[in-house]
Structure formats: C-alpha cells, structure tokens
C-alpha positions in Angstrom: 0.0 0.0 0.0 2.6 2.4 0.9 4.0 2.0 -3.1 0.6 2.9 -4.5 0.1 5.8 -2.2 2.8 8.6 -4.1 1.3 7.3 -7.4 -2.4 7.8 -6.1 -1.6 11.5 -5.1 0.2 12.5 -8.3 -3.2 11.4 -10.4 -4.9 13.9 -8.0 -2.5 16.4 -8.4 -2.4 15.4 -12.6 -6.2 16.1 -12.2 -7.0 19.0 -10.2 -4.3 20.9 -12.3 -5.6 19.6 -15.9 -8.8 21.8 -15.4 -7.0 24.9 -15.1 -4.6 24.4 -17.9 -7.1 23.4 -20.4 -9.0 26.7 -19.6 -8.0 29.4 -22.5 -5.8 32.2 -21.3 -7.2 35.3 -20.5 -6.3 38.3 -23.2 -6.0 42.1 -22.7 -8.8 43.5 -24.5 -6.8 46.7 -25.0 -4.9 46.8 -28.3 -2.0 49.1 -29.0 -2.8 49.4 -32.5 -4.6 52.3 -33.7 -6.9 50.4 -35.8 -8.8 49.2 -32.9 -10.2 52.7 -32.2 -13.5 52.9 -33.4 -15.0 56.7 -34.2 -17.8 58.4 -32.1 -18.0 60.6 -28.9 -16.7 59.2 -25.7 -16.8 60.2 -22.2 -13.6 60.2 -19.6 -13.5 57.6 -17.2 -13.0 59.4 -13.7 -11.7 56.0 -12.2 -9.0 55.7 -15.0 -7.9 59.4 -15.9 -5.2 61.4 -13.9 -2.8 64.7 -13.9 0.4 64.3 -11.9 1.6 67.1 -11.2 6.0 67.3 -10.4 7.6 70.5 -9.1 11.0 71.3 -7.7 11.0 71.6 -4.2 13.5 74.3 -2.6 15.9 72.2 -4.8 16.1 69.4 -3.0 13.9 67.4 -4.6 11.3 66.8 -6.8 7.8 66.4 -5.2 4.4 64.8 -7.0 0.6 64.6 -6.9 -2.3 64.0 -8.3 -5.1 65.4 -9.8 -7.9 62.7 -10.5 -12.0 62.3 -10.8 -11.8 63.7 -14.4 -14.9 64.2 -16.3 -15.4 65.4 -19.9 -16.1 64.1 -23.7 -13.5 63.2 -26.7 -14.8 63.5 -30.0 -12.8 61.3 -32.0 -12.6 60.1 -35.9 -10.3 57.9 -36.6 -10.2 58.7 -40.4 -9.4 62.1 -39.6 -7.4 62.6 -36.3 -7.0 66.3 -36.5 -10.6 66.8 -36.2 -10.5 65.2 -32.4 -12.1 67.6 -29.9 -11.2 67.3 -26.5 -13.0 68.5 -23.3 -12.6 68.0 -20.0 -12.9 69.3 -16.4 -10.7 68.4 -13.6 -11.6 68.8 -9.8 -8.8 70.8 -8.6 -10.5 70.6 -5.0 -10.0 66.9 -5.2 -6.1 67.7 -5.5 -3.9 64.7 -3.5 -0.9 64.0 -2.0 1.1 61.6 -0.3 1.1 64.4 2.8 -1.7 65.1 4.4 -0.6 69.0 5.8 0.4 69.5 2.4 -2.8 68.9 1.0 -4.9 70.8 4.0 -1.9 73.8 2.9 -2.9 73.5 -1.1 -6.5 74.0 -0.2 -6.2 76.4 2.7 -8.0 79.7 3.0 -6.4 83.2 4.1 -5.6 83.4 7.3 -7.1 87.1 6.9 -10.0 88.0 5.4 -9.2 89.4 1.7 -6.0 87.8 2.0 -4.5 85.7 -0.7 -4.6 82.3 -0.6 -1.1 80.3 -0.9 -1.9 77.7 -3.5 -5.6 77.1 -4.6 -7.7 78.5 -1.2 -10.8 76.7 -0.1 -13.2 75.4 -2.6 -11.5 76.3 -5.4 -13.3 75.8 -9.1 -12.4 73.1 -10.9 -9.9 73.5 -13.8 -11.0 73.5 -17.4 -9.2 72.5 -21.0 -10.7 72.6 -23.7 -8.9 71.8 -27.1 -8.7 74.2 -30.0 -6.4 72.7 -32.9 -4.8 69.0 -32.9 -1.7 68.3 -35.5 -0.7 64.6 -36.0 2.9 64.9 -36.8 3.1 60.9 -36.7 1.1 57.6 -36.5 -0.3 57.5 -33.2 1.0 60.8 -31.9 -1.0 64.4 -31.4 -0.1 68.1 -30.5 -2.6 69.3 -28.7 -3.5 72.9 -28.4 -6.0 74.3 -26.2 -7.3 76.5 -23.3 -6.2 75.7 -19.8 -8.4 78.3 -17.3 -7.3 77.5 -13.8 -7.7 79.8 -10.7 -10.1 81.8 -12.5 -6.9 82.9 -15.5 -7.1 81.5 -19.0 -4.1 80.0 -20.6 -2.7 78.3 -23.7 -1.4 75.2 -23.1 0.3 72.4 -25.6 -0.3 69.0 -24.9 2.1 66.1 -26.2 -0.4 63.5 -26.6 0.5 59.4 -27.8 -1.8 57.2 -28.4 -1.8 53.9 -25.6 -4.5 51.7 -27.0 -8.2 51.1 -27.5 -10.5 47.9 -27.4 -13.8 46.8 -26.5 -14.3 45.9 -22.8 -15.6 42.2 -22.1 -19.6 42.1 -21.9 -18.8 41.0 -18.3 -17.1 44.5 -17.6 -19.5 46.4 -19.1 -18.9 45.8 -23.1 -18.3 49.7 -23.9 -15.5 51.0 -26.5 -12.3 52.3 -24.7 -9.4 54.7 -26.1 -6.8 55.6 -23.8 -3.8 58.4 -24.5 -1.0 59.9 -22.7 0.0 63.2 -22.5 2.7 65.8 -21.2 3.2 69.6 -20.7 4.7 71.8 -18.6 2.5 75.0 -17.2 3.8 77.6 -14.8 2.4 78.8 -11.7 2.8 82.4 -11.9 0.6 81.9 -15.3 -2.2 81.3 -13.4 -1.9 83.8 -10.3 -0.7 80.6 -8.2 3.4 82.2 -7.4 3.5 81.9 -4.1 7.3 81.2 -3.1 8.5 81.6 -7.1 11.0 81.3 -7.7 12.6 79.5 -4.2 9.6 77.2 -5.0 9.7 76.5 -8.8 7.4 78.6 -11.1 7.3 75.0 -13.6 5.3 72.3 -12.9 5.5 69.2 -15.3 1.9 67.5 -16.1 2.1 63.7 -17.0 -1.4 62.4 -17.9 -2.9 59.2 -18.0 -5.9 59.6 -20.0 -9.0 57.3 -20.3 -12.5 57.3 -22.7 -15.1 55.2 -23.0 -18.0 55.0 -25.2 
C-alpha cells in the first residue's frame, strides 16, 4: 500500500491541475494598435484618468501629486485625427498628495479675510481645458492645443499626446469601446496667479497624464 500511495496522489494532483490548464488564457482586450479605435464621442473615465503634477521643491527634490476624478467628452474620428475635440474638467478641490498637511496647505483659505490664498484657497473651481487645434505629426501621436483656465486665469497650453490603446471591454465588464492616451506639458504657476514662493519654489510644474475614454 505504501507503493501505491505517491502514485495515487500525483493522479490527484495530474487532475485538479488539468482543469486549469485546459481553460484558454485570458487576453487584454486593450490593443496598442490604432486600428482598434472605433470613431464616435466618448466620455472620460474618472476612475482611469489622472494629472500628476511634479515640481521642484526648494531644490532638493522633486515632489508629485495628483489630480484625479476627471470628467469630460472626446470627439474622435479615426479617419481624420485632427478633427479630435477634447473636453474635460478636472476637480482641482480633489487635488492629493502623499502628505496630508500638504494637501490641507494647497487647499487652505487666508488666514485674513481678503488675504491671498497660498496655492488654490478653499473650494477652489475646478480647472477647465478645452482643445482648439490638434496636428498629427506621426502615426499614433497628437499636439494638442487648447485652453487651460485654472484659478479663475485662461491660458494656452500644448499638450504632447501618444496614443496607448483602445478595445472593447468584455460584456462581463460592461462591453463599452475604450481609447486611452497619454499626455505631457509643462505650465507655470505664476501663469495662473498661483506664485506663491517663485521662484525659491519652482514657477514650472511638469503634467504627465494618463488619459482614459469610454463610449
């Protein structure tokens, strides 16, 4: 009996594991080729779209957060990429950080009445961009141009967008059309009435954005 008994436990183990290696591996249904993305107007996804946001602190190092909760619409024709329209609105009072008395300090009101706030203040309105010309200088790649209004100021800002990938979501996570991009710029504070410290804290702040659309 004590023979037979290794050779009874490997046909266990042969046939618990046979089951799970028989079953078809599961694919990402995100494709990085651009002729996945179908045409049409999408919507961000809040969950899936974020600004970080980098700056130089005191020159020691750099220092990062985030900006997420994104809403907005992407109008988007593959056949003609230039004609892409973008949209969005970003919930600067949302702003987060690794630091909690950082974040109470970007969102802190005068501590006199009529004072100016350091960063954004209390309940500060949410940021806006809106796009007003896109150039596709290459396969999968866009500059973006458009209107940046934050702290109540108006801006151009130029976007270096590249395409990530696009795909339709499996029934059993909805079944809706997904694009996704990425995107860089670099803003400065004093731009947008927000210098406090320039230039011992630095007036540039680098943007890297993750950005997601579903339709």
């Amino acid at each position: 009996m004590t023979t037979k008994l290794p050779f009874a436990l490997a046909a266990a183990a042969l046939a618990v594991a046979l089951p799970l290696t028989a079953q078809p591996a599961m694919q990402k249904p995100g494709s990085p080729s651009t002729a996945a993305i179908t045409g049409g107007t999408y919507q961000a996804d809040p969950a899936h779209t974020l600004v970080v946001w980098k700056i130089d602190h005191l020159g020691f190092t750099p220092y990062t957060g985030i900006f997420g909760d994104v809403t907005g619409t992407l109008q988007l024709d593959p056949k003609r990429p230039a004609a892409a329209k973008v949209d969005v609105t970003i919930p600067v009072a949302r702003v987060t950080t690794t630091s909690a008395d950082l974040t109470a300090h970007l969102l802190r009101a005068p501590a006199k009445d009529g004072a100016k706030p350091d960063f954004f203040g209390a309940a500060p309105a949410p940021a806006h961009f809106v796009s007003t010309s896109v150039k596709v200088p290459g396969k999968g790649r866009a500059t973006i141009t458009g209107n940046l209004t934050l702290n109540g100021i108006t801006r151009t800002v130029v976007l270096d967008a590249s395409f990530y990938g696009a795909g339709k979501l499996p029934a059993a996570l909805g079944g809706k059309e997904n694009v996704g991009f990425t995107a860089r710029t670099t803003i400065r504070r004093s731009d947008f009435g927000l210098g406090f410290l320039v230039p011992m804290l630095a007036d540039a702040v680098s943007l890297d954005i993750a950005a997601a659309f579903q339709k």
